[in-house]
N, C-alpha and C positions, 0 to 999 in steps of 0.2 A: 525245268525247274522254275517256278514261282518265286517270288517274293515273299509266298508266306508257306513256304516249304523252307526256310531257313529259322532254325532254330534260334531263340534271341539267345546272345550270350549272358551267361548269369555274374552275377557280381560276387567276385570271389569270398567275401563277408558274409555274405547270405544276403545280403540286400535285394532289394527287388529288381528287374532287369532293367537295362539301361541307366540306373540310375549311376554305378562307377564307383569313382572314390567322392563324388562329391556331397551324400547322403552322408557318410557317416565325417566327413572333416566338417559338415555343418552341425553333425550334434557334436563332435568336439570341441567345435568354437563355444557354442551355446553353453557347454559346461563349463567351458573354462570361462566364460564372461560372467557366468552365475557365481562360481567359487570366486571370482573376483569381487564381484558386488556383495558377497556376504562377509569376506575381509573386510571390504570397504567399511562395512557398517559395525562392524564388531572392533574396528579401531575406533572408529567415533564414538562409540558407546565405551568404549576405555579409556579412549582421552576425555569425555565427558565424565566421568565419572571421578576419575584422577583432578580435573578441574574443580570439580563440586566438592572434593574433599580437600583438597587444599584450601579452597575460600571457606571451607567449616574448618578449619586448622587458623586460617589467619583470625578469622572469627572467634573463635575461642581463644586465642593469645592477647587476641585486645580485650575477651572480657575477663582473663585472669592477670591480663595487667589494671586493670578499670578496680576488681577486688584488690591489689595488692594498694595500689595508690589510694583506696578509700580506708583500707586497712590503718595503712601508716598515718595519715592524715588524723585519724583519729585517734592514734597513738602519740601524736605532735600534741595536738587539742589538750589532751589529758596529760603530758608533759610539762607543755611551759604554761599552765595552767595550775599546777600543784605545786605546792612551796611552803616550808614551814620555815619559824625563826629559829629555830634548832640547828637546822640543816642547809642554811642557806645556801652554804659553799657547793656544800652534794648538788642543791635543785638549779645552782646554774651550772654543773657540769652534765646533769642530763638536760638541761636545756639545750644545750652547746652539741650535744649527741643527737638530738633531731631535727637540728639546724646546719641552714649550708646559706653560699651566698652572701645576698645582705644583711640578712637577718643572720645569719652567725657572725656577721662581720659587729652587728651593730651591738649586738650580746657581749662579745670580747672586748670591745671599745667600752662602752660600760659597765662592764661588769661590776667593779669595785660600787659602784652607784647602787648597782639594783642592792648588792649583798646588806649595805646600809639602810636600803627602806625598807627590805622586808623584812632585817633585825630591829629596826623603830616602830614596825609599824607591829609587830609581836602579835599580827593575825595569822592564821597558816588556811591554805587554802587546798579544796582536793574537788581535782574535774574528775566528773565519768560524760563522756560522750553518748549521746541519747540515739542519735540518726545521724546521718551524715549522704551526701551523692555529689557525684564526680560531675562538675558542668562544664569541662572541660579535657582533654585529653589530647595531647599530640607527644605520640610515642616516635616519630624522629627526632623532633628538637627534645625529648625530656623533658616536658613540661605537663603541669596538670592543675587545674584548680576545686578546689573541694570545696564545699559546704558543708559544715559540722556544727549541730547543735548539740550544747553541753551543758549541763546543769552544775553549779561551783557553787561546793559548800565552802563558808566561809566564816571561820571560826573566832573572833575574835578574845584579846587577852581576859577580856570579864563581861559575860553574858551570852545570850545565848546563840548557838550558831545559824546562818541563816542561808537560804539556796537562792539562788538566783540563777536565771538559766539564760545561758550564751550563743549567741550565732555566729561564728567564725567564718568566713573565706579565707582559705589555706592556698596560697602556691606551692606546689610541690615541683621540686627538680629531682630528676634520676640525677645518682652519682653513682659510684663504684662500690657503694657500700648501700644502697638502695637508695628509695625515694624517700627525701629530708626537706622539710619544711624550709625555703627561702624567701616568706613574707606572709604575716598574719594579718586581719582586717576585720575589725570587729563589727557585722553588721545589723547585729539587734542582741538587746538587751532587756530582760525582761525580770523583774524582781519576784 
């Protein structure tokens, strides 16, 4: 008998001859290295994607905080802005309502003062806010500064009423009952 009168042994898989168990544990490896790199990649594309939605989540809380803070600002503006001699008392307790800070501090230290000039002064006055934008914003400390321009009719006791339009910077502080006006600054005035 020869050498090639021996029949090769077959590999019980079907595999081809001489090849063993080592033919088919390398396409085992190979699938299981594949199914691993396709996890790999579909975690990444999930923690990606979870990231970019999060930073459009923080993104949008700072521009519906950015609308709430201009909101209110202009709600302040047309506030202590508006006062009749009728009503004095009422217009410095919604003054006192969209103030905080120093500026509420310095509203209740004078009060009795203002209530007298704008019962002498028998003009009554009414803001509407025109425009207004946020040049400022830091939502850890609760701080924010506005720009609001307002037009103020202003009615005096005999003749005729006249507008004049305002350009206000607002500091605004968060408090627990929202963002309230802690110092006004009047930076043009235009008749």
């Amino acid at each position: 008998m020869t050498v090639t009168d021996i029949e090769p042994a077959l590999d019980p898989s079907g595999g081809s001859p001489g090849a063993g168990a080592a033919g088919p544990l390398w396409r085992r490896l190979a699938t299981g290295a594949l199914v691993l790199a396709l996890c790999g990649v579909l975690c990444a594309a999930g923690f990606g994607v979870a990231l970019a939605l999060a930073a459009g989540s923080e993104d949008a809380g700072v521009a519906r905080a950015r609308d709430t803070v201009r909101l209110d600002a202009e709600n302040a503006a047309a506030v202590l802005n508006t006062l009749s001699p009728d009503t004095a008392e009422e217009g410095i307790d919604r003054w006192e309502e969209v103030a905080t800070g120093p500026l509420l501090a310095e509203l209740t230290r004078s009060r009795a003062a203002f209530v007298e000039t704008i019962q002498q002064a028998r003009r009554s006055t009414e803001a509407r806010p025109l425009d207004s934008a946020v040049a400022t914003l830091d939502l850890a400390g609760g701080t924010a500064t506005v720009l609001v321009s307002t037009d103020i009719l202003t009615t005096p006791p005999d003749g005729e009423p006249v507008t004049n339009r305002q350009r206000l910077e607002i500091v605004m502080t968060l408090t627990d009952e929202g963002w309230k006006a802690s110092g006004v600054r009047v930076i043009g005035l235009n008749p």
